[in-house]
C-alpha positions in Angstrom: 28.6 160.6 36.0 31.2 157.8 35.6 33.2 157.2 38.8 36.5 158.1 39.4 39.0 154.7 39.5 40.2 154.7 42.6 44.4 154.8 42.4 45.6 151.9 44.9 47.6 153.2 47.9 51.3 153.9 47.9 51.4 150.6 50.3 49.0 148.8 48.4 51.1 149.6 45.3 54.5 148.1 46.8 52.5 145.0 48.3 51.2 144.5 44.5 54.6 144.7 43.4 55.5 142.0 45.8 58.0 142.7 47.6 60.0 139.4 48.1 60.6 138.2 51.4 64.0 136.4 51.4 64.0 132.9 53.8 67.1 131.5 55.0 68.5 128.2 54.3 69.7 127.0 57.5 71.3 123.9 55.7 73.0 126.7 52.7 74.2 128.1 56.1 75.8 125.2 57.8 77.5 124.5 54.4 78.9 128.3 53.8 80.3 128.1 57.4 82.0 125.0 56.7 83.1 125.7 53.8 84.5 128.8 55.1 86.6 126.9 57.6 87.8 124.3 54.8 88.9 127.4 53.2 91.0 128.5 55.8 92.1 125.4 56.6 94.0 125.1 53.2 94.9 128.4 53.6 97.3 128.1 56.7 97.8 124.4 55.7 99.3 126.2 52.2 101.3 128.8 54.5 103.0 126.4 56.5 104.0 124.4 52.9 105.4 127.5 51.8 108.3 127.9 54.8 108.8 123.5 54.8 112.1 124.2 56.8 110.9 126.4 59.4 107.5 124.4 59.8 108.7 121.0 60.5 111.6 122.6 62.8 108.5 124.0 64.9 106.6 120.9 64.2 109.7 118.8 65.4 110.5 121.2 68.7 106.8 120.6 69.8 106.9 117.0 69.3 110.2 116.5 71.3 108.7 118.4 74.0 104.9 116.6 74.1 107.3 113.1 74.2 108.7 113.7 77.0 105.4 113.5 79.7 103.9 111.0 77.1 106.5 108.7 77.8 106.7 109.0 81.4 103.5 108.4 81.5 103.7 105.1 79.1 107.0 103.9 81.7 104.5 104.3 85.2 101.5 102.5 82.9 104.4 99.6 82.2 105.4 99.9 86.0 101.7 99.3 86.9 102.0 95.8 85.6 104.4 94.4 88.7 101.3 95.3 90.7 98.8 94.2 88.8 100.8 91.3 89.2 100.8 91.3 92.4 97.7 92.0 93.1 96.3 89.2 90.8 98.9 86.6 92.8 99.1 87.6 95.9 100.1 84.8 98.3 101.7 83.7 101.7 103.9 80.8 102.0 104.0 78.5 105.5 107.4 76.9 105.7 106.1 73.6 107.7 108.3 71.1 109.5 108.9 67.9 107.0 107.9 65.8 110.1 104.7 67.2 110.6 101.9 64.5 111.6 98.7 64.6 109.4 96.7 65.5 112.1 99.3 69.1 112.4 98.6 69.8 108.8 95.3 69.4 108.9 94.8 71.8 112.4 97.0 74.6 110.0 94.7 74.5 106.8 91.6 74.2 109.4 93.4 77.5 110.8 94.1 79.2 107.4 90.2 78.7 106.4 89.1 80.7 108.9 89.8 83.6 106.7 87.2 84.6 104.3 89.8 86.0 101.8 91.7 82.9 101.0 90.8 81.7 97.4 93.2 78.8 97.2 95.4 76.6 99.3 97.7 74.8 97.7 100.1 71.9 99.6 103.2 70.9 98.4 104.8 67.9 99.9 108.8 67.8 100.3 109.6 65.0 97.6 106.9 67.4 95.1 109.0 70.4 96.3 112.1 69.1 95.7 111.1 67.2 92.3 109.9 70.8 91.1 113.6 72.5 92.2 114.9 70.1 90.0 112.7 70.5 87.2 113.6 73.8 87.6 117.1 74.2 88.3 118.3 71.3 86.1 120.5 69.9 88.8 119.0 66.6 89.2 122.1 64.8 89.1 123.8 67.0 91.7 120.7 66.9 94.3 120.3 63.0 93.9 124.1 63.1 95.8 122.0 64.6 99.1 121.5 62.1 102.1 118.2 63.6 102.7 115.7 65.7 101.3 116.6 69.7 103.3 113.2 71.5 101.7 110.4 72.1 104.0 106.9 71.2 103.7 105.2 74.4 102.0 101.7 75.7 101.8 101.1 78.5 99.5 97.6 80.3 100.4 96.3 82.3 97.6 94.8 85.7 98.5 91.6 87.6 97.4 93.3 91.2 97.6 90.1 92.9 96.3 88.4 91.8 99.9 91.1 92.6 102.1 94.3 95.2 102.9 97.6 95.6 104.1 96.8 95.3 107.7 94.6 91.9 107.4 97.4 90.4 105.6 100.1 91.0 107.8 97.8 90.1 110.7 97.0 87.0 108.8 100.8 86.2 108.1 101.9 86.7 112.1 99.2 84.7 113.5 100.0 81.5 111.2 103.8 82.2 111.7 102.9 81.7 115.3 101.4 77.9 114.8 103.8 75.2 116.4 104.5 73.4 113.0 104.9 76.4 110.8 108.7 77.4 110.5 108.5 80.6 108.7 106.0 82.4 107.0 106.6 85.0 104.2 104.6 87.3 102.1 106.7 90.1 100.4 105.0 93.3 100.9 107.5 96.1 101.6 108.4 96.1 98.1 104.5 96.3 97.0 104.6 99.7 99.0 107.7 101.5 97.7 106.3 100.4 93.9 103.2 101.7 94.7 104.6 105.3 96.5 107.2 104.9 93.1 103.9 104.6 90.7 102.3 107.8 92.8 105.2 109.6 92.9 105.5 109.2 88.8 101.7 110.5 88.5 102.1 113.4 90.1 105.4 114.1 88.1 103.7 113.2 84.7 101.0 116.3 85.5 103.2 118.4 86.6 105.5 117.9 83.0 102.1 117.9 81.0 101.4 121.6 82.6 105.1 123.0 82.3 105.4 121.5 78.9 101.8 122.0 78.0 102.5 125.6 78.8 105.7 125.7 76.9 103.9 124.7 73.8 101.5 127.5 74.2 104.2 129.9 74.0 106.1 128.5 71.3 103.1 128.7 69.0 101.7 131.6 70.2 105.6 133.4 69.3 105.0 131.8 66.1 101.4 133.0 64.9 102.5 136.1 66.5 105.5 136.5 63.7 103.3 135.7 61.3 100.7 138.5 62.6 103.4 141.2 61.5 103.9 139.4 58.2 100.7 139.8 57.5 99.4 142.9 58.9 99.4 145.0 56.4 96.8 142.2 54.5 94.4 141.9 57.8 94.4 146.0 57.7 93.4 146.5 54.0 90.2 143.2 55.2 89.3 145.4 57.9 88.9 148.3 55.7 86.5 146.4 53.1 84.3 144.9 56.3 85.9 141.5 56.6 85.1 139.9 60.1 87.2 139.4 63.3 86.1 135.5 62.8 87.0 135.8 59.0 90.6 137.4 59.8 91.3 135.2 62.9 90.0 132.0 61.9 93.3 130.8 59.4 95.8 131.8 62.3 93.8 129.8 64.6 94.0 126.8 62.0 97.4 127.3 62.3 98.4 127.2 65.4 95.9 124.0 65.0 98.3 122.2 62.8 101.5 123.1 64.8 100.1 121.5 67.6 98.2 118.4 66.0 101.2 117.4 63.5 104.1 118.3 66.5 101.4 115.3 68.3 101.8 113.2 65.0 105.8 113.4 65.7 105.3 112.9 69.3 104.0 109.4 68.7 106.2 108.4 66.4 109.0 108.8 68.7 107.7 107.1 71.2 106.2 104.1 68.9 110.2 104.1 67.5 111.6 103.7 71.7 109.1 101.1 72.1 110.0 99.5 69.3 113.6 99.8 69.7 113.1 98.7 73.5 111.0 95.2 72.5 114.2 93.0 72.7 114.8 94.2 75.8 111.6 94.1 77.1 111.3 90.1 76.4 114.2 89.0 78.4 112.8 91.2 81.3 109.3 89.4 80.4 111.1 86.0 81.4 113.0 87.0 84.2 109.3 88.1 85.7 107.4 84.8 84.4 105.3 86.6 81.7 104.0 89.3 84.6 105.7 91.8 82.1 105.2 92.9 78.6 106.4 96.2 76.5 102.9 97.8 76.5 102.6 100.8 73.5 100.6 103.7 73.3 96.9 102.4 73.2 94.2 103.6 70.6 92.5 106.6 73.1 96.1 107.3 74.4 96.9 108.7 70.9 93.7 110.3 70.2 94.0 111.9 73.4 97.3 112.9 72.6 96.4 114.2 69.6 93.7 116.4 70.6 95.5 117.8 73.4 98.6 118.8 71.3 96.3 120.5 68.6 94.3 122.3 71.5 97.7 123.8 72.9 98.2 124.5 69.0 94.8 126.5 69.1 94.8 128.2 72.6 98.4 129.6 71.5 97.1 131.1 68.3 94.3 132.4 69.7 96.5 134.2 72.8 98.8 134.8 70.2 95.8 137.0 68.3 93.8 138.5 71.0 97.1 140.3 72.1 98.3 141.3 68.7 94.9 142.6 67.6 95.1 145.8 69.0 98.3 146.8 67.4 97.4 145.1 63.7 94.0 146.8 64.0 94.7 149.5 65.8 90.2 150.4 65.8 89.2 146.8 66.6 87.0 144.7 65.6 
């Protein structure tokens, strides 16, 4: 008796048929998911283009505003300069009698090498002091009238301020006034302080305008997206109801509020680039009143990317506020 063919299993039967087993691309992946936010990029960049006016009136409003702590903090950055200056040239001056004896001068730069922060010492002679005054001052013929040369004997003592402070130096500077020979001794200082409590107090002012006005931004764009929220809420209700994402819906406003902020930056720097520019005269002459110690510095290379990014983060932050509270009443199920 011929055997009965057995009939293969209903499991057997589907594992016959094969059935596929899908495998993800993870790189296909990466490239729908940029290509996704390419796609909405164009899409809000193509909204803005569509309302020019309105959109470089924003644009505008948010650059005026991010100018403002950006250039207070390119004026204390300029500021810092005098005391870099200073702190680069540094120096007390000993006012000696012209009728010192060798043997004096020598006991006084004896004395001033005592201290371990002195990196030069330079001596200058009457007849050299007066020979650079006139150099200087172009009023050779005038002095040559004088019966006798009136400026002092000077020693000007260069100082290492990176291994010493305030109170070394002014200890230094009453001890050597106190030397029979030395007349006066003078190291400007006071005015060192009140430019460096100046420079601290424009710090603190600079974050404190980058937080109001950083704030200020967020709710100007975030007003914005939020407008255009109800302009378009009828179109985000109809891609709920075929399935569309929160990500998918949010993700052009976001973009956005992106551009707002990043090309309201773009304006920011060009206004200040156009004050410095405007200011570079200017600038010069106080260059030469200072002996070089000044210069118009601009914005640098990570100042404007750091610009940048901030401004285009307050763009995002305020469209995605601007969203998370108006999703509730565009979509009234959520997402």
């Amino acid at each position: 008796m011929a055997k009965k063919k057995e009939q293969p299993s209903k499991i057997e039967h589907a594992k016959g048929k094969g059935a596929q087993t899908q495998h993800i691309n993870f790189k296909q992946l990466i490239w729908r998911y940029l290509h996704s936010h390419v796609q909405a990029f164009k899409l809000s960049f193509r909204n803005l283009s569509m309302t020019p006016i309105a959109s470089l009136l924003t644009m505008t409003a948010i650059g005026l505003c991010l100018s403002l702590p950006a250039g207070l903090y390119l004026f204390i950055k300029n500021m810092q300069q005098f005391n870099q200056g200073w702190d680069e040239n540094a120096a007390i001056s000993l006012y000696i009698n012209a009728k010192s004896t060798p043997s004096q001068i020598e006991h006084i730069l004896a004395k001033i090498h005592e201290y371990p922060y002195v990196q030069k010492i330079t001596h200058l002679s009457p007849d050299n002091a007066l020979q650079e005054f006139k150099d200087a001052s172009g009023l050779s013929d005038m002095l040559a009238l004088l019966p006798e040369n009136p400026l002092p004997r000077v020693i000007s003592i260069q100082i290492d301020t990176k291994q010493t402070n305030r109170e070394n130096l002014l200890a230094m500077k009453t001890t050597l006034a106190k030397l029979p020979q030395v007349k006066q001794a003078s190291f400007d200082f006071e005015w060192v302080e009140k430019l460096n409590t100046f420079i601290t107090f424009g710090k603190i002012l600079t974050t404190c305008l980058y937080i109001i006005i950083g704030l200020g931004v967020i709710l100007m764009i975030g007003n914005t997206i939020r407008l255009a929220l109800e302009k378009h809420k009828d179109e985000i209700q109809v891609l709920n109801l075929i399935g569309a994402t929160l990500a998918f819906i949010r993700r052009p406003f976001l973009y956005r509020g992106f551009l707002y902020g990043g090309l309201g930056g773009v304006i920011a720097v060009l206004i200040i680039n156009t004050l410095t520019h405007i200011l570079q005269k200017p600038s010069e002459e106080l260059a030469s009143l200072f002996h070089g110690v000044f210069f118009l510095e601009n914005l640098r290379f990570y100042d404007t990317v750091l610009l940048l990014a901030a401004s285009a983060g307050l763009g995002w932050l305020g469209a995605a506020i601007a969203f998370t509270q108006q999703n509730r009443a565009v979509t009234p199920e959520g997402a």
